[in-house]
N, C-alpha and C positions, 0 to 999 in steps of 0.2 A: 504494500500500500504506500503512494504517495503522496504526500502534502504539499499544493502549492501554499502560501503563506504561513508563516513563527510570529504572528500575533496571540492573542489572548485564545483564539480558538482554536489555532493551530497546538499550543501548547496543550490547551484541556484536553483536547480530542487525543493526543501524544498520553496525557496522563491514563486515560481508559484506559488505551489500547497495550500500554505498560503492563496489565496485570494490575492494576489498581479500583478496585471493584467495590459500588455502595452498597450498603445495607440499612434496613433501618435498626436504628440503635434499639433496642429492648430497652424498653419501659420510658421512653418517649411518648411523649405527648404534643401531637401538631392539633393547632386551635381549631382546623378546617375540619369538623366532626365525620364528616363520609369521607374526607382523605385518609383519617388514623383508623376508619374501620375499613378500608379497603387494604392499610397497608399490615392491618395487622391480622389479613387472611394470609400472607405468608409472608412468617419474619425471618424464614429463613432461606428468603429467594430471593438474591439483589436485586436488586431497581430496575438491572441491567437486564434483568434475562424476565421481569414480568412484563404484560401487554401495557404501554407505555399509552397506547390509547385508551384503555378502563381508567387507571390511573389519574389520569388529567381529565377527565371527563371532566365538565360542571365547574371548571374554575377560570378564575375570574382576574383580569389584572391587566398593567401595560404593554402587553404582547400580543399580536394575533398569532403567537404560535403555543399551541396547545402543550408543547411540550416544554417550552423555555418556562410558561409559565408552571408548571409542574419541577423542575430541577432546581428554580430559583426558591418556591417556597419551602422545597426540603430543607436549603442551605440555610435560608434567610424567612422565616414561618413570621407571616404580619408585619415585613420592614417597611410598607409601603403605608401603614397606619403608626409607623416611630415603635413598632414595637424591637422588644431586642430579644428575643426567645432565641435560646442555641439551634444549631442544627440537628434534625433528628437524623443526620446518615450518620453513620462509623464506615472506615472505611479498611478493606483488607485486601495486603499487598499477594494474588494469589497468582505466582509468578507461572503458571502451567498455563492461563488462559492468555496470557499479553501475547500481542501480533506482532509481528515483524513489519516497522515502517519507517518513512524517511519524510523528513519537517525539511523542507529546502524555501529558505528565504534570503530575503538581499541584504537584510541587517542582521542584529544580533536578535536573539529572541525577545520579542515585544512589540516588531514589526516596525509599525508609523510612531509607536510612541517615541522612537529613540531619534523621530525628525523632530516632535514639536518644542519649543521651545521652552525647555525645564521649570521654568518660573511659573509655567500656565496653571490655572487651577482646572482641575475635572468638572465639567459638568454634574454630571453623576455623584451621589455621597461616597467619598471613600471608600465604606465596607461593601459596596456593591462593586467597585474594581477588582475584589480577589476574587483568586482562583480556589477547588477544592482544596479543603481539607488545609490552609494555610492561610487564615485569615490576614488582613493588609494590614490591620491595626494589632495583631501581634509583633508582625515583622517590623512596624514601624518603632515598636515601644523598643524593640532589641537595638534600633538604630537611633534611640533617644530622640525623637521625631513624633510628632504628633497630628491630626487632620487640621486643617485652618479652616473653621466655618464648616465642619465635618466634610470638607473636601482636601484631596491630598494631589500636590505638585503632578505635573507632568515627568518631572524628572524622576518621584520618586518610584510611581506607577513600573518605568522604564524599569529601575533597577529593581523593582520588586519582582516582574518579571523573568530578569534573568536569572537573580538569587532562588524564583520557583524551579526552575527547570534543573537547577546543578542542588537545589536540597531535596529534587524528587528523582534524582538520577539518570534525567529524560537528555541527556547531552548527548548522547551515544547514538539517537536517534535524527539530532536535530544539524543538518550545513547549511553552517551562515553563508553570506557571500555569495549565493549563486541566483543564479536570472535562469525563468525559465522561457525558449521562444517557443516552444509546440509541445501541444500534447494532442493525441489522434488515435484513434482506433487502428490497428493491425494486425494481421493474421499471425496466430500464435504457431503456426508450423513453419511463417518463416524465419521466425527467429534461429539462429544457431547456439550452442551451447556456449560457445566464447564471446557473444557480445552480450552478457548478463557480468559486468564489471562497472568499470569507473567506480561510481560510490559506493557500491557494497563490496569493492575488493579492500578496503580500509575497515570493513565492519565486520564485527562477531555474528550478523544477523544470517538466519537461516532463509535463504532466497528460494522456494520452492512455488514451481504454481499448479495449482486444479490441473490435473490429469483431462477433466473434460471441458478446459477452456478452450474456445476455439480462436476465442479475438482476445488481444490483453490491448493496453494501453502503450506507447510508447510517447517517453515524454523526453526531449532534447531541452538544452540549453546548456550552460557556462557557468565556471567558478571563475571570480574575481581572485587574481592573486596576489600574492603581498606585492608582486612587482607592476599590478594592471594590468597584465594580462589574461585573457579569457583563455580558457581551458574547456575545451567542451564536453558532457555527456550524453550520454542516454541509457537513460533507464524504462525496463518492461516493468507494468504493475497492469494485477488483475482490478485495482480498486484506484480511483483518483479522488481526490479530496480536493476543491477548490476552496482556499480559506483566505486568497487576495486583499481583503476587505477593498476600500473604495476612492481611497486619496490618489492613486495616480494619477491621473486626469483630471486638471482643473477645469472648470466648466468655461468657455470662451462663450462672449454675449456674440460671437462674430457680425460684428460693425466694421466701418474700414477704418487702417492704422490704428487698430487691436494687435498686431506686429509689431509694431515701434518699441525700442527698445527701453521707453520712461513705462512703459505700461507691463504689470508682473500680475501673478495669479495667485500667488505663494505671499501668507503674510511674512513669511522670512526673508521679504524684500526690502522690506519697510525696514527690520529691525539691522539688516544690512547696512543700507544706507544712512543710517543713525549711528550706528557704530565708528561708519566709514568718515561723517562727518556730511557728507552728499547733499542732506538735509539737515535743515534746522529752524530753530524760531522764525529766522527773515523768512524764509522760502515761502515763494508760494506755496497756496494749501495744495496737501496733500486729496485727491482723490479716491475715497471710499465708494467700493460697489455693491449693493447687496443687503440684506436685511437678517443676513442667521450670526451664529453666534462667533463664525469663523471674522466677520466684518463686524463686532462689536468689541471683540480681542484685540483688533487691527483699531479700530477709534480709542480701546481704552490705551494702549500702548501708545499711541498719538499725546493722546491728552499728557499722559502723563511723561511726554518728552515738549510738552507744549508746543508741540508741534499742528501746525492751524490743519484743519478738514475739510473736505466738501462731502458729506454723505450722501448719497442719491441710490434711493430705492424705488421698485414699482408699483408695493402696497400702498393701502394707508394705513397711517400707524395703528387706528386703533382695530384694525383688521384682526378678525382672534386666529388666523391661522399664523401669525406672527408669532414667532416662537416667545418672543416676550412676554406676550398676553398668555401663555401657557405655563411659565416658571411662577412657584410661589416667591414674592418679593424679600419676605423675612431672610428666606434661605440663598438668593441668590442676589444681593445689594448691590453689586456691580455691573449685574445685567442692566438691573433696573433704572440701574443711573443711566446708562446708556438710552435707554427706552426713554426716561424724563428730556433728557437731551433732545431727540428725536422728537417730541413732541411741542416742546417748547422753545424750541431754535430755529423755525425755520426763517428760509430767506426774507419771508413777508412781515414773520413778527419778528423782533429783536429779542433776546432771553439772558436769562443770567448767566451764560459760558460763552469764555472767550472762545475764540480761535477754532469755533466751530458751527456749521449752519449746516442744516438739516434738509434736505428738498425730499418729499416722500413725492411719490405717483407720479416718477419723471422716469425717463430712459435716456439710455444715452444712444444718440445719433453717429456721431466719430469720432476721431482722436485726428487731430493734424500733427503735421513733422514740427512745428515752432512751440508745442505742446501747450493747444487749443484745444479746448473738449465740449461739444456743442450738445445740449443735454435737451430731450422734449417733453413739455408738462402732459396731464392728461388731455388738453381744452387742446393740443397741437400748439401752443408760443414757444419758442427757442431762446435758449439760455445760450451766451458763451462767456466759457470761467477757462484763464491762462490758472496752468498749476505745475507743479513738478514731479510729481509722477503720478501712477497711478493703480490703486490695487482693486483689480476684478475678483472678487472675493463672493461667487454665486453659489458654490456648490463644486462637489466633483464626481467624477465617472468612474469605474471601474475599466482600468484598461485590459481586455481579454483577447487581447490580439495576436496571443499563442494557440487561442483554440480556431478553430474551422468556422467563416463567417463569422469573426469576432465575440462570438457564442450567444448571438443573435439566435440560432435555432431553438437556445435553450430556454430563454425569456418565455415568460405567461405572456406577452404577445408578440410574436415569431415576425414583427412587421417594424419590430422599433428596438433601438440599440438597449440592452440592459441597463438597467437603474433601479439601485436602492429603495427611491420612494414610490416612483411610478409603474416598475415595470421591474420587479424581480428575476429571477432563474426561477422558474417552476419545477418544484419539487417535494415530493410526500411527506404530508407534514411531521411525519410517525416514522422515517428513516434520512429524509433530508437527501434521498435519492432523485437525481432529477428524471423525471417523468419520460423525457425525450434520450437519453442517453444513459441504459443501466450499466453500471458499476461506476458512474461518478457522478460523484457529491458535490454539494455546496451549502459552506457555513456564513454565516455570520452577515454583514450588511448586501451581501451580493443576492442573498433569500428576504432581505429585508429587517434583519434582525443587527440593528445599530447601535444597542448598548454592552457593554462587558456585560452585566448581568446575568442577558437575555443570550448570549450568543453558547451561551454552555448546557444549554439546552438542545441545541442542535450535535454541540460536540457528543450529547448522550445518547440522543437520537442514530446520529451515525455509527457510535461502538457498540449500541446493539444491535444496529443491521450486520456490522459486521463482523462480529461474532458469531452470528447464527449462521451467515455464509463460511463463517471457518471453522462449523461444528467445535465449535469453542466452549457452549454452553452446556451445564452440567444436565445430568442427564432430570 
């Protein structure tokens, strides 16, 4: 089995498939009354190996996946009411069932966290960033480190991550450093017996496949080496796991002189050129695109280099699909400052913050080379604001341009490119196999499911698919 992405799901799904197997703990008590009498018709059958769809039946929460929402309240029973009740799993290391598989990612284990920039706070509360069976906020107390606002750094996210995978042994499984260009179906007779190398001739793992596989996977691409050079492989696998998540591809608003090189997509542009000196106080404002929370990180970082803005969004502000109008304020004061801003800075009224105005339900038209950026209200009037750079801060795509058709065929509609919010991988919601191509999977925001929480749901969904494909499961 192989794993494209060594983010959050990548690693969970690695811990299953390890030989690391739930149970419910004896003499547990979960609040959800038909969950603890369902789970206590056998407490001597993992999680793993009972009908995962009985189980989740009837329950309820921020997930449309039946299953994430069933593994998260094991972990975390009533977190979403502030309650703090332990986990009912226990968990046992049952080293006869663990698969043989390969975590190939381009960073180190954590994925995108080890791009964003360390100071960030998580969205999400803290204790909903960890992984099984290693809470965030124990690891955090052993590093004399505490949640800020019960949320914790980006940075430390990062290393909590890596610190999981080398205190749960899962290294041996996981190569950093490598890019994958293709993964594709092919006939398993033409395989020969010597091109089942590159990364498993460095591995202890036993490389065997299904005597009655006919097709297996072949998956190519490159290890990064210490000197930048690509090294290439390929590797056969009867099972593929897609765990990419979604930041490669910033979303481009495609206008013309959207090329121009003052204009970036990455808020690690901005923090660039601040660093660099590039910009500053004098400069023209800076131009903000966007309304989520990636373009609210990018104004609070502004602000607080006082450095001037132009924000320009397409909502209006008090629009409740606004991620704004969805966080509770108590819990997330920073957002909301941002939001207050947004509402009482625009161009027409004057407000109490400097060095920043606000235009909701405008778009922008283009970008000129003398870096001009000509902006249009709803009513059609044209705005133009000279500024110095500019960050497009919409969203982003999953880039899947190693599979066949950019993995357009896999999408719930086979007519429009994959996305997270719009247009999933369609896939059983009860194995996270995709409907259109069996024996490969997909986790975490590529099915839709965009928080740590929720994505280890799917990681459990798929290690009991595929354990029962590898008569792994006790009798």
């Amino acid at each position: 089995i192989v794993f494209s992405g060594n983010g959050p799901s990548g690693i969970c799904l690695s811990y299953l498939l390890s030989g690391y197997i739930p149970y419910f703990k004896r003499d547990s008590l979960h609040p959800h009354r038909i969950l603890q009498r369902k789970l206590e018709e056998a407490p001597d059958v993992s999680i793993l190996d009972q009908d995962l769809e009985y189980l989740s039946e009837g329950l309820e929460g921020r997930s449309h996946s039946p299953v994430a929402l069933l593994f998260d309240t094991l972990q975390r029973p009533e977190t979403d009411l502030g309650g703090r009740a332990e986990s009912v799993l226990t968990w046992w290391h049952e080293t006869d069932r663990a698969i043989p598989h390969l975590v190939l990612g381009r960073n180190a284990p954590g994925g995108v966290w080890h791009s964003i920039e360390g100071s960030m706070v998580t969205l999400s509360r803290g204790e909903w960033m960890g992984l099984p069976d290693l809470p965030l906020k124990d690891w955090l107390k052993q590093k004399r480190r505490g949640l800020r606002n019960n949320r914790a750094t980006a940075e430390d996210i990062a290393q909590y991550y890596q610190h999981y995978v080398m205190k749960k042994g899962l290294q041996k499984s996981f190569r950093c450093g490598t890019v994958v260009t293709s993964v594709r179906k092919v006939s398993a007779e033409s395989i020969s017996n010597h091109t089942q190398k590159d990364l498993q001739e460095n591995s202890d793992l036993p490389w065997n496949f299904n005597e009655k596989s006919t097709e297996v996977f072949q998956v190519d691409g490159y290890f990064k080496t210490l000197k930048d050079d690509k090294e290439p492989f390929s590797i056969y696998a009867e099972n593929v796991v897609l765990a990419t998540g979604t930041y490669d591809r910033p979303t481009w608003l495609g206008v013309k002189g959207e090329n121009l090189s003052y204009v970036h997509h990455q808020l690690s542009a901005l923090e660039e050129a601040v660093k660099n000196n590039s910009i500053s106080i004098m400069s023209d404002p800076v131009l903000i695109v966007g309304a989520g929370l990636t373009a609210a990180d990018a104004i609070l970082f502004a602000h607080h280099c006082n450095i001037p803005v132009i924000h320009v969004f397409r909502r209006r502000v008090s629009d409740p699909g606004l991620i704004f109008n969805q966080l509770p304020k108590m819990m997330y004061p920073e957002y909301h400052k941002v939001h207050q801003m947004m509402k009482e800075q625009s161009a027409t009224c004057a407000g109490p913050y400097e060095c920043y105005v606000s235009l909701p339900e405008h778009h922008v038209l283009s970008f000129s080379k003398d870096k001009k950026c000509i902006f249009q209200d709803k009513n059609g009037y044209q705005k133009v604001y000279k500024i110095s750079m500019a960050l497009v801060l919409t969203g982003s795509n999953p880039s899947l341009s190693f599979l066949p058709n950019n993995g357009i065929d896999l999408a719930t509609n086979r007519d429009q490119p994959v996305n997270p919010k719009r247009n999933p991988i369609d896939v059983d919601p009860f194995t996270y196999e995709c409907t259109q191509e069996k024996g490969l999977y997909a986790l975490g925001p590529l099915v839709g499911d965009n928080f740590v929480r929720f994505v280890q749901g799917g990681a459990l969904a798929v290690a009991s698919s595929l354990l029962k494909k590898a008569n792994k499961n006790p009798p």
